[in-house]
N, C-alpha and C positions, 0 to 999 in steps of 0.2 A: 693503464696499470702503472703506479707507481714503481721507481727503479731501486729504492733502497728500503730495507726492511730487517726487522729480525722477527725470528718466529720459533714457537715450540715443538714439538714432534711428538705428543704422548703416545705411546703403543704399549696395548696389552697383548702378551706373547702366551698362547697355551700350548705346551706341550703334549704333540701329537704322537709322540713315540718316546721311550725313555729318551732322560738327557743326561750323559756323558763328558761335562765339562769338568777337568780334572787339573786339580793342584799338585798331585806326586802317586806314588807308591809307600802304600806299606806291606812288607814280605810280598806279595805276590797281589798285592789288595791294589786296583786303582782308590785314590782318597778323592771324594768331590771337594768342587773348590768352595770354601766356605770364606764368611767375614764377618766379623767379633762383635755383636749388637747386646748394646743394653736392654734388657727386657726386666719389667719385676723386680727393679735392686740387684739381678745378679747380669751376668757377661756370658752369652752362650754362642754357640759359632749357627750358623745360620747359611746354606746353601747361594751361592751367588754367581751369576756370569761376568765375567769380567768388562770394563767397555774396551778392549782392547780389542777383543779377542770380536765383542760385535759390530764397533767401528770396522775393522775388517770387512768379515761374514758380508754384513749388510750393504757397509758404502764402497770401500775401497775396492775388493775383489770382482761382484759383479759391476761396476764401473768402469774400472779399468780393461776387463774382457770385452767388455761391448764397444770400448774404443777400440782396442787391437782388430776389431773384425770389421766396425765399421769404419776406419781407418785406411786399412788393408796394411795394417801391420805384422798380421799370424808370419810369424818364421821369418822376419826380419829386424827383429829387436834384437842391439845388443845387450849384453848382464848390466851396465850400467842403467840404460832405456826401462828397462825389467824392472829394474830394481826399483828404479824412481815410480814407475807408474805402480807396481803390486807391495811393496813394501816401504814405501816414503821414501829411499835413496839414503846414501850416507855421502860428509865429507870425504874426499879424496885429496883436496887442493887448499892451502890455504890463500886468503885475500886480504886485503887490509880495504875496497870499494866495493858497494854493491853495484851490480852490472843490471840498474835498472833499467834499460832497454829489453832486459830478457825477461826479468819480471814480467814490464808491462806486456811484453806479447803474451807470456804463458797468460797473464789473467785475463786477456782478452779472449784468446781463443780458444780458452781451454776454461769453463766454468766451474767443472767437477776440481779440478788439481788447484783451481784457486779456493774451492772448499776446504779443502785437506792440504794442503800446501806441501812441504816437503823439500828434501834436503838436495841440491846443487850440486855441481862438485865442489864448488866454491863457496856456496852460500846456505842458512836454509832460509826459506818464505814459508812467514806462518801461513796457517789457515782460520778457517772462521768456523769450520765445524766441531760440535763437541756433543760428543758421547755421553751417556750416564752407563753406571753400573745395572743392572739385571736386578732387581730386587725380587724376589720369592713375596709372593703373595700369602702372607701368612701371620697370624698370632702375631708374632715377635716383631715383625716389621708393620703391624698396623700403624700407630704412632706417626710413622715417616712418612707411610704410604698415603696417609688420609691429608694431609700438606702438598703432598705431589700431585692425586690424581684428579684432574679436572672436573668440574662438577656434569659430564654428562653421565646419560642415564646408563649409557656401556659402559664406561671407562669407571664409575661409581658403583657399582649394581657387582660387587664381589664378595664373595665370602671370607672370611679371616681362620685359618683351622692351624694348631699347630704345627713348625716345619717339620719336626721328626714323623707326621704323618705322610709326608711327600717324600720321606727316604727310602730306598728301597735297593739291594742288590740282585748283579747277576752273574752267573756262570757259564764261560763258553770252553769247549775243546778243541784245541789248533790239531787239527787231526795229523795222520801218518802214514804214506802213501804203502809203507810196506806191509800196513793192516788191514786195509780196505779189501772188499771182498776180490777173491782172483789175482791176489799180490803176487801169487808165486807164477801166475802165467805171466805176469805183465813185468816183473822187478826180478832179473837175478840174481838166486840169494837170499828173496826175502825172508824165506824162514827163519835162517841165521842172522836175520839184521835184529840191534835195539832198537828197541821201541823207542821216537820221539814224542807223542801223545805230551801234551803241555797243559794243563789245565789255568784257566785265567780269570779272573772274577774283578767286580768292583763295586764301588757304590752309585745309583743313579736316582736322580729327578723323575718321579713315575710320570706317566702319560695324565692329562688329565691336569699337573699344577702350571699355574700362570706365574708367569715374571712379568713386572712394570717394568721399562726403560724410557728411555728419550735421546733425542737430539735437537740442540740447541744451533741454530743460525744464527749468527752475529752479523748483522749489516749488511744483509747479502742481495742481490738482487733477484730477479724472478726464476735469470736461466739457473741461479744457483740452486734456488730453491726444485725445480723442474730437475736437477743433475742429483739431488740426493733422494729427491720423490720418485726418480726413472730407477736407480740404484735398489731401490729399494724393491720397488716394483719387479722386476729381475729376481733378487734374491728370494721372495715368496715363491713366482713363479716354478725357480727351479729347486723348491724342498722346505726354504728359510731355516738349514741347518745353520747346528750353532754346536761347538763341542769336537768330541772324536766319536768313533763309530757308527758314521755315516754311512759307510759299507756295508753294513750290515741290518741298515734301518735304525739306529738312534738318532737324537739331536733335532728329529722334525719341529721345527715352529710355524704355529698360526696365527699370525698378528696382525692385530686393527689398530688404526690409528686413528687422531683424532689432532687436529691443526690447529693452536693459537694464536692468533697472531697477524694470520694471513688475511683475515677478511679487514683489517686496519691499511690494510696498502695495495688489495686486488680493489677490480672495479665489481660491480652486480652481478656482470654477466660471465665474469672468471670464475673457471673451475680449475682445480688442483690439474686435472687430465692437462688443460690449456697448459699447465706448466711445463707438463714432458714433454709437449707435441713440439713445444717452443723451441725445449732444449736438444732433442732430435733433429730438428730442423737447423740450428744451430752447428751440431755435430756434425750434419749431411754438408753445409757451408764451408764449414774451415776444418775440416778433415787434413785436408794437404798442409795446412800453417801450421796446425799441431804436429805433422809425424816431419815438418821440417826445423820445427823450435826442437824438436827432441833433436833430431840430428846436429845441428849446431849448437846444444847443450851438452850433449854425452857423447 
């Protein structure tokens, strides 16, 4: 197996439950997050996930949990530790030298955070992974879509319908304990309480519409590739939400992928699996180097 590579990531994501990814409020309205696409000579907004938000989801959160367990970090990281592993880390310090000696360990034994890189207290180190945005599967984005999605017969084999067909709203009531049946045995008073009863609605992504995304590896080697392939693997396993309203059953994704790239730098007899098993086995090895590079970093 070759040690250096770049490769493509295409996934198409269907939507198993509504999806609840949200740009703001209006009056009392959640607003879906939308983004400005040329269609037709005119400019219409068009439903879209952000890659921030599935950069996350996807790589960052279940990768970094599965270090802290397999680690044996649960309940001994501090908000520095935290920071850098679940949200990239911020400056604290300023430097005028990078302190590559710590570089080079984090990249060594730490595949996933040499993916995603992240900020020091002194320094940041980039990374090599990169996100795309969420594109809606639909009318308005055909154009873009049909340049992005690779020529197999899943990833190709989609329909185009337009996006105002995939919008759809909901309404839920934050209930009132002093109204529920038998309040007055259970709450002193309740008669005489106001009612809090909130009513709360918004726009969502019905069940049923697909988003294209990607991620892109830049130069990476196999355990990289095995550390965003495991991450990922994770994140399905446990829902592959994406959004708010998780709680409650929204945000479900179901996503297949399809790998470019990789069969230019695996050997015959490499399978994707071979890459986690790698990167696993890796993790099981230098467990202790990683939770002592965090410690003498933060």
């Amino acid at each position: 197996m070759k040690q250096i590579g770049t490769c493509k990531i295409h996934m198409l994501s269907e939507a198993m439950s509504p999806i609840t990814h949200m740009s703001g409020v209006s009056g009392n309205e959640a607003i879906l997050n939308r983004e400005k696409v040329l269609f037709k000579n005119d400019v219409v907004d068009v439903p879209v996930l952000s890659g921030n938000a599935l950069r996350h989801r996807m790589i960052r959160e279940p990768g970094a949990l599965y270090l802290v367990d397999a680690c044996g970090l649960r309940g001994h990281l501090n908000i520095d530790q935290a920071n850098y592993m679940f949200t990239g880390g911020s400056l604290t310090e300023s430097s005028t030298t990078d302190n590559l000696s710590a570089i080079a360990k984090m990249q060594r034994v730490s595949p996933l955070f040499r993916l995603l890189g992240g900020a020091m207290k002194n320094q940041v180190v980039g990374g090599s992974l990169f996100v795309s945005r969420g594109l809606l599967v639909c009318d308005e984005n055909k154009s873009t879509l049909e340049k992005l999605l690779p020529k197999s017969e899943e990833m190709s084999n989609v329909d185009f319908l337009p996006a105002q067909y995939f919008i759809s709203r909901t309404q839920y009531t934050r209930g009132d304990a002093s109204k529920m049946k038998d309040a007055s045995e259970i709450i002193e008073g309740a008669e005489a309480l106001k009612t809090n009863l909130m009513i709360y609605n918004g726009e969502t992504v019905i069940q049923g519409a697909i988003f294209y995304h990607d991620v892109i590896l830049y130069n990476v080697s196999p355990l990289e590739v095995g550390a965003a392939l495991h991450a990922i693997h994770l994140w399905q396993n446990n829902g592959g939400t994406i959004g708010g309203s998780a709680r409650i059953g929204h945000g479900k994704l179901s996503t297949s992928i399809c790998i470019e790239g990789l069969d230019e730098w695996m050997g015959e007899e490499d399978e994707p699996s071979d890459l986690i098993k790698a990167y696993i086995e890796h993790v099981n090895a230098n467990g202790d180097e990683f939770s002592e590079w965090l410690r003498e970093n933060f």
